[in-house]
GUMI-205536 format. One line per 5 residues: number of its first residue (from 1); for each residue x, y, z of C-alpha. Coordinates in Angstrom, 2 decimals. Layout:
NUM) X:Y:Z; ...
***
This chain:
1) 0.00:0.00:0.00; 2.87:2.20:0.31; 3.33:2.26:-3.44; 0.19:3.51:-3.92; -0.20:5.93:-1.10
6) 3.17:7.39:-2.83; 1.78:7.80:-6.63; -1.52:9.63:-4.34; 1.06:12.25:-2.69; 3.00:12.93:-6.22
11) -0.70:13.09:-7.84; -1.55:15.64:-5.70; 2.05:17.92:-6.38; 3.48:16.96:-3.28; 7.46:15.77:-3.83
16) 9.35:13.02:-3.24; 13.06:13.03:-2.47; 14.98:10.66:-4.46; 18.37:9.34:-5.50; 19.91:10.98:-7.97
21) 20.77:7.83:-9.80; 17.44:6.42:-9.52; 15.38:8.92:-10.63; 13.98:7.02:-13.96; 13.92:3.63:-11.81
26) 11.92:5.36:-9.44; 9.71:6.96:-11.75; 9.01:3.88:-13.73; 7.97:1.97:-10.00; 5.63:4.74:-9.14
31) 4.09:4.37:-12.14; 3.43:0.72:-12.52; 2.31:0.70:-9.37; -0.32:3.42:-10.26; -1.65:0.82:-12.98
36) -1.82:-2.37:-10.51; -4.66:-2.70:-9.25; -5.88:-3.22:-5.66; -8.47:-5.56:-4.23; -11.39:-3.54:-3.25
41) -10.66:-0.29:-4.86; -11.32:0.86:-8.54; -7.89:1.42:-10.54; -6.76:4.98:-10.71; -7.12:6.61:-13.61
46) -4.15:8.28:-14.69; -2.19:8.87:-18.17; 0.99:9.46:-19.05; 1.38:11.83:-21.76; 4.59:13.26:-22.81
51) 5.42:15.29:-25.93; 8.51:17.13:-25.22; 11.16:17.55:-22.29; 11.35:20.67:-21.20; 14.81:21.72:-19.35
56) 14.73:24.75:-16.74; 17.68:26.15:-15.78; 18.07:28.58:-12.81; 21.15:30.47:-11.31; 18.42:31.92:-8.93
61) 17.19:29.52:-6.35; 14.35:32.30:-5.45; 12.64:32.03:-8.94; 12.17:28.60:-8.78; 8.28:29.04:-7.04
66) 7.48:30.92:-10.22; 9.07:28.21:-12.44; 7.08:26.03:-10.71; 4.30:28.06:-10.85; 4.19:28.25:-14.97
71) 4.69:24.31:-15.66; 1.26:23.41:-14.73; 0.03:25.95:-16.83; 2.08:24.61:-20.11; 0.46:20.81:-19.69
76) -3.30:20.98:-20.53; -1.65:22.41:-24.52; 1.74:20.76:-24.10; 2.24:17.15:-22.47; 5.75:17.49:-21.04
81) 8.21:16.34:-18.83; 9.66:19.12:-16.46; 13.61:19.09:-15.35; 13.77:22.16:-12.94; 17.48:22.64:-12.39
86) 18.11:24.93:-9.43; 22.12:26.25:-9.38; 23.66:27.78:-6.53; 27.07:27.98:-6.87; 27.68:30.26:-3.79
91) 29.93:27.70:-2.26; 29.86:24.64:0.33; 30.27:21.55:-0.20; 28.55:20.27:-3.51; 25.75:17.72:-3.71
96) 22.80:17.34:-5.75; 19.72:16.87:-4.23; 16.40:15.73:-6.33; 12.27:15.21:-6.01; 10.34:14.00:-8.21
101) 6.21:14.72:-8.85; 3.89:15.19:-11.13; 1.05:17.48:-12.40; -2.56:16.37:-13.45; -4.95:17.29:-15.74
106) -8.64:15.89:-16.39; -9.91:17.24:-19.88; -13.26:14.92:-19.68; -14.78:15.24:-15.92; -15.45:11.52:-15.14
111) -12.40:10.70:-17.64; -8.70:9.66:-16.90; -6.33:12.24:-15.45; -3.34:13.07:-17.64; -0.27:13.42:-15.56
116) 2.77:14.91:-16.62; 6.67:14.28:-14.65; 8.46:17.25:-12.80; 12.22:16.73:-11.52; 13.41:19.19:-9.79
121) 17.60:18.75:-9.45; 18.95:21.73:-6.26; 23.19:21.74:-7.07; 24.72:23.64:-4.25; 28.30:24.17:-3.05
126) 31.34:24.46:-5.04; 31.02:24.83:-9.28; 30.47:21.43:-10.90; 31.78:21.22:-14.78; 29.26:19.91:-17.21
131) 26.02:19.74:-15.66; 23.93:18.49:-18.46; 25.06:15.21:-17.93; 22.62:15.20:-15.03; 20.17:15.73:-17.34
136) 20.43:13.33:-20.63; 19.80:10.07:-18.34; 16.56:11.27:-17.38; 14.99:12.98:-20.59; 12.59:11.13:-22.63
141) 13.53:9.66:-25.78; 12.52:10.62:-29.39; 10.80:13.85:-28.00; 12.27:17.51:-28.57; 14.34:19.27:-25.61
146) 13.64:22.65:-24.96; 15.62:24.75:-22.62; 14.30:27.34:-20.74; 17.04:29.23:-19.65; 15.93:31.90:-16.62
151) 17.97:34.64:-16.06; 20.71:36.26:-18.41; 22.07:34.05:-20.86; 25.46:33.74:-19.81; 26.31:34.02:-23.85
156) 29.98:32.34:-24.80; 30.30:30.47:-21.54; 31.06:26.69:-20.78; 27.89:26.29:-19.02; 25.51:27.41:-21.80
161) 27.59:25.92:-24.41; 27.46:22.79:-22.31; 23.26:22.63:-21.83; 23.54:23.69:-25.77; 24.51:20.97:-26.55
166) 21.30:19.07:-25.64; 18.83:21.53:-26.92; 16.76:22.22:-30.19; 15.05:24.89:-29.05; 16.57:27.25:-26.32
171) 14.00:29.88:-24.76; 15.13:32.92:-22.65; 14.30:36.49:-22.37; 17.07:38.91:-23.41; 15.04:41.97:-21.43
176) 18.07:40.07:-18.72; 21.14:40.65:-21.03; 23.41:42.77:-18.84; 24.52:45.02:-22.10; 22.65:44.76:-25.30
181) 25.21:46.81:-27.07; 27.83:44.05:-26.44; 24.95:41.11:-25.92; 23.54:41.15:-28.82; 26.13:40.83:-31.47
186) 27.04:38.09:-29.35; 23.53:36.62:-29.71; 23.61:36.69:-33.20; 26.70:35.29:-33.73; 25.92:32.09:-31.16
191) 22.43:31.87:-33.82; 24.50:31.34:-36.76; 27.01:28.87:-34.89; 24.25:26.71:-33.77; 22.05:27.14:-37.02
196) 22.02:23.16:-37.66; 21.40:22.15:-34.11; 19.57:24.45:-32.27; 16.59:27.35:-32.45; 16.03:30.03:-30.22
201) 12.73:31.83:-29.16; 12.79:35.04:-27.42; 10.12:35.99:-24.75; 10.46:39.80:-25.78; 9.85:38.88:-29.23
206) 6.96:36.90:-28.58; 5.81:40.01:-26.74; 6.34:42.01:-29.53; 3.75:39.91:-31.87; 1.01:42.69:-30.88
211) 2.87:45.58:-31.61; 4.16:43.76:-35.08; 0.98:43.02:-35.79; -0.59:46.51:-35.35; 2.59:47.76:-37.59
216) 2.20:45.54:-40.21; -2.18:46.73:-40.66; -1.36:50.36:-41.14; 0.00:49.33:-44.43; -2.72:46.85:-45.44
221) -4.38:49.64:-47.36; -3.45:50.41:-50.99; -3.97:53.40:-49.49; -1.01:53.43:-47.20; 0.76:50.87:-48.89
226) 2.74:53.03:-51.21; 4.54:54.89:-48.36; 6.22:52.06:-46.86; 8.88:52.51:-49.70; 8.83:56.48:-48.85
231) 9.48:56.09:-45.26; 12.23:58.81:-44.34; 12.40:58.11:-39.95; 11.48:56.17:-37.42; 10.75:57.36:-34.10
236) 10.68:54.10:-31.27; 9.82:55.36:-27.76; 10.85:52.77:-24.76; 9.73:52.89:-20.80; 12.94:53.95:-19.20
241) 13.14:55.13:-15.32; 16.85:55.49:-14.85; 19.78:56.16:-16.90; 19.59:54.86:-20.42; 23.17:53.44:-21.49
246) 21.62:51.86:-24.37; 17.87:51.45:-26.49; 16.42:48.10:-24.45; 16.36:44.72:-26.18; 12.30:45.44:-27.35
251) 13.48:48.66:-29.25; 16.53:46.69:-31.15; 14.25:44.20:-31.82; 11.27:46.28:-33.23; 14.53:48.40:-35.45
256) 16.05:45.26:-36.67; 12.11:43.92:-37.91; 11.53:47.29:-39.53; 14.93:47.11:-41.18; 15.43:43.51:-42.30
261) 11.40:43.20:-43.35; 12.28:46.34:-45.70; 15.82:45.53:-46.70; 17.41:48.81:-45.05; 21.01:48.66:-44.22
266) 23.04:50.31:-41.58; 25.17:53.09:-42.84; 27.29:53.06:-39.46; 26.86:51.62:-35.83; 24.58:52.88:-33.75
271) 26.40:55.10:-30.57; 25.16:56.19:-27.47; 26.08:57.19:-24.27; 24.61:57.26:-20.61; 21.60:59.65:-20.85
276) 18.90:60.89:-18.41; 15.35:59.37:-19.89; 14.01:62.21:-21.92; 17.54:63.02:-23.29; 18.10:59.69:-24.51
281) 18.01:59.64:-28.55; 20.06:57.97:-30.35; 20.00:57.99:-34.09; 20.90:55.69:-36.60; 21.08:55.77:-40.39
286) 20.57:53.37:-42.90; 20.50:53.22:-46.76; 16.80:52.56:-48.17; 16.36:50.62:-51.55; 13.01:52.40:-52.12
291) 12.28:54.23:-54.89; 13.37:57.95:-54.88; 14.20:60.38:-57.75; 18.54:59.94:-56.71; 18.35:56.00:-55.85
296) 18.42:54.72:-52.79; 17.30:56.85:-49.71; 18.83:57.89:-46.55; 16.11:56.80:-43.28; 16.93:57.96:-39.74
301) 16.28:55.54:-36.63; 15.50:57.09:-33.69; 15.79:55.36:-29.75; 13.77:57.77:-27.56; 13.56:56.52:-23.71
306) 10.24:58.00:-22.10; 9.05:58.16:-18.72; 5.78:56.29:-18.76; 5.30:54.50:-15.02; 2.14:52.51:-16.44
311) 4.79:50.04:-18.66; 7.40:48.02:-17.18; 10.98:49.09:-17.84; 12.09:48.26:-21.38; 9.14:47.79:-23.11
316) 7.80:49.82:-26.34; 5.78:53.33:-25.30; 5.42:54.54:-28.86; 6.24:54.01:-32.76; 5.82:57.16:-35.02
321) 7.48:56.13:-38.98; 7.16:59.12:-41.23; 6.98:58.84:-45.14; 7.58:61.62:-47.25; 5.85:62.54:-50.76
326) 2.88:63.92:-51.73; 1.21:64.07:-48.90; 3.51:63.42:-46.39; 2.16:60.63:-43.79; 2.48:59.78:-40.92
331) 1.96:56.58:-39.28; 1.88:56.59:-35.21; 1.23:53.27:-32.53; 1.48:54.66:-29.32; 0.18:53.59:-25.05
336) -2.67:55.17:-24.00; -2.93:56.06:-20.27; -4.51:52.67:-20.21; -1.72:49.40:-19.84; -4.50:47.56:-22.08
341) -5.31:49.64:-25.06; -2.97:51.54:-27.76; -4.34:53.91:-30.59; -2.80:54.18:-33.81; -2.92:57.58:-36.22
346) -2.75:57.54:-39.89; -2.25:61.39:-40.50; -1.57:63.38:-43.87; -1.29:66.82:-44.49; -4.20:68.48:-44.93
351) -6.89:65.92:-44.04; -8.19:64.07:-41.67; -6.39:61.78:-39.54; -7.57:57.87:-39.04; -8.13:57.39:-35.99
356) -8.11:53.33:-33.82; -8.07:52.74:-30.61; -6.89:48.75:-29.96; -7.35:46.23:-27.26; -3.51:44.95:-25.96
361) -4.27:41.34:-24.59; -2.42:40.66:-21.60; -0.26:37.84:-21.52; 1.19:36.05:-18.64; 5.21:34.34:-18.43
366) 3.71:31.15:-18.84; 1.98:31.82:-21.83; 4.48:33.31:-23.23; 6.37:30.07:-22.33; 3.46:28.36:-24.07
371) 3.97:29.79:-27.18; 7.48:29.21:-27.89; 6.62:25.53:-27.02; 4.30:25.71:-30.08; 7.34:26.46:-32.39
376) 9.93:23.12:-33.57; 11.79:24.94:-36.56; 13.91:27.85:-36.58; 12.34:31.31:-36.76; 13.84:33.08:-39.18
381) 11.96:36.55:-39.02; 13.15:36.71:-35.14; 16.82:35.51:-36.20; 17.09:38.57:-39.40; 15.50:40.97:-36.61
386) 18.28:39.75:-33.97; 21.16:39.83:-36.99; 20.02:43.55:-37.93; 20.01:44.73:-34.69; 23.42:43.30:-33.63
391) 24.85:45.22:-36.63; 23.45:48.41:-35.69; 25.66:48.17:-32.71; 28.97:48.53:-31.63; 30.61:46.16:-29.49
396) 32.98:48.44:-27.10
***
């Protein structure tokens, strides 16, 4: 009966402390026992599902309750098995500690649960070299691995080349790179290294999708169509409550899809220096292929930082894009007072202006999480966006 009052506890979330080396064993004898049945009582009705492994690693022992938090949310779309790797490197002796549990779903009421595997490895104590070999024992077979990596990516090290090396899809959120204007030419240089084995998906990008989105409809018009090869400057406006030392990964990434969707090249790297917000603007210039009288076209880039307290730090306030010719137009995205709603402006000279207000749906980590899940291949607008903006910059 202890078997089965064991499968109950992990059922219900609750962990069990296991040997390190017997982590699959033990997983395996939880769950036949969960499918033996006992005299006098119905057979519980669970399912194992599994579709992918999905590695979580964490420098931060305190964000591991929000790590834990999001998996349950990811299993009703996307079976998985959760490895929750918890690093604390702060010295000690080192040992590796390990539970094991499991999170249940019940699509049908009256129907069998479907249970998903969480392993949750603590390392403490000294460093330990190659730490993904912890990990490749226990991950399913002939399923994807994605690693969510929490916290800066600690780009060109051992220890994310190491974890690398057992991923085809790496998630992370580069709002956490320490310096973008050294980060991300880094970033795009690991994409190209690891084009045939891994992918990469960016939470800030996936945030982006709204603001993309809304973009890419002011030009669905045959109307406003034309003046996407006219465009002249950008103007991208960024929350910022301290000193800005550089535009934040959201505004590179929003440059670098305006540039590489319209095949503008940088004319020289983007400098800038430490700036009070409302100071801030840094400009770069690219060439243009559109059509102009001379050839191509000169078209100015500019990184405004804003004070707006309603948005968190980083993330876009406002998008004006002027085109010139006859009228001139101009095309502005920008917050409203409101967190939830933007309004965009289609102004020419003279008339007018169009006028939208447009419901921002609010998104949460884990479904953000959720949606890079949903992607296997490379994304290769997100990679041009992250190669465009690397070249804007300079690496000091």
């Amino acid at each position: 009966m202890k078997g089965k009052s064991d499968i109950e506890n992990i059922l219900r979330g609750i962990p069990k402390i296991v040997r390190v080396h017997a982590i699959e064993q033990e997983l395996q004898r939880l769950w036949r026992t969960a499918a033996e049945p006992v005299e006098g009582e119905s057979q519980l009705p669970v399912l194992r599902a599994c579709a992918l492994n999905l590695v979580v690693y964490s420098a931060d022992p305190g964000r591991i309750s929000e790590i834990e938090a999001v998996i349950p949310q990811l299993i009703p779309e996307h079976p998985l098995r959760a490895i929750v790797m918890s690093v604390d490197e702060s010295g000690g002796e080192s040992r590796v500690d390990a539970w094991i549990s499991a999170h249940c779903v019940q699509p049908v009421p009256e129907g069998k649960q479907i249970c998903c595997e969480q392993i949750r490895l603590d390392v403490r104590g000294e460093p330990i070299s190659g730490l993904s070999r912890l990990v490749v024992p226990i991950l399913v077979p002939d399923v994807p691995v994605f690693l969510w990596w929490c916290g800066a990516p600690p780009l060109g090290s051992e220890r994310l080349e190491d974890f690398l090396g057992i991923a085809d899809r790496v998630i992370f959120d580069s709002t956490e790179l320490e310096n973008p204007s050294v980060d991300f030419p880094r970033l795009a240089r690991l994409i190209v290294s690891r084009e045939a084995n891994s992918a990469f998906s960016d939470v800030v990008w996936i945030r982006l999708t709204f603001w993309r989105h809304v973009v890419a409809r002011l030009f669905d018009s045959p109307l406003t169509r034309p003046s996407l090869s006219r465009l002249k400057r950008v103007v991208i406006g960024y929350a910022e409550e301290r000193d800005a030392y550089a535009p934040s990964s959201q505004a590179l990434l929003m440059a670098g899809w305006l540039a590489s969707r319209l095949m503008w090249q940088p004319l020289k790297k983007l400098t800038f220096s430490p700036m009070q917000p409302e100071e801030a603007r840094s400009e770069l210039h690219l060439r243009s292929p559109g059509e102009h009288p001379t050839g191509a076209r000169t078209v100015t880039i500019e990184f405004r930082a804003l004070r707006f307290p309603s948005v968190p730090r980083g993330e876009l306030v406002s998008l004006e894009l002027d085109a010139e010719g006859t009228p001139a137009t101009r095309f502005i995205v920008a917050q409203t007072g409101e967190p939830s709603w933007v309004e965009s402006r289609v102004e020419w000279a003279g008339m007018n202006p169009i006028v939208q207000r447009i419901g921002r749906p609010e998104t949460s980590l884990a479904q953000d999480v959720g949606s890079a899940l949903e992607l296997f291949g490379h994304d290769r607008v997100y990679e041009q966006a992250v190669k465009m903006a690397a070249a804007f910059l300079d690496e000091g």
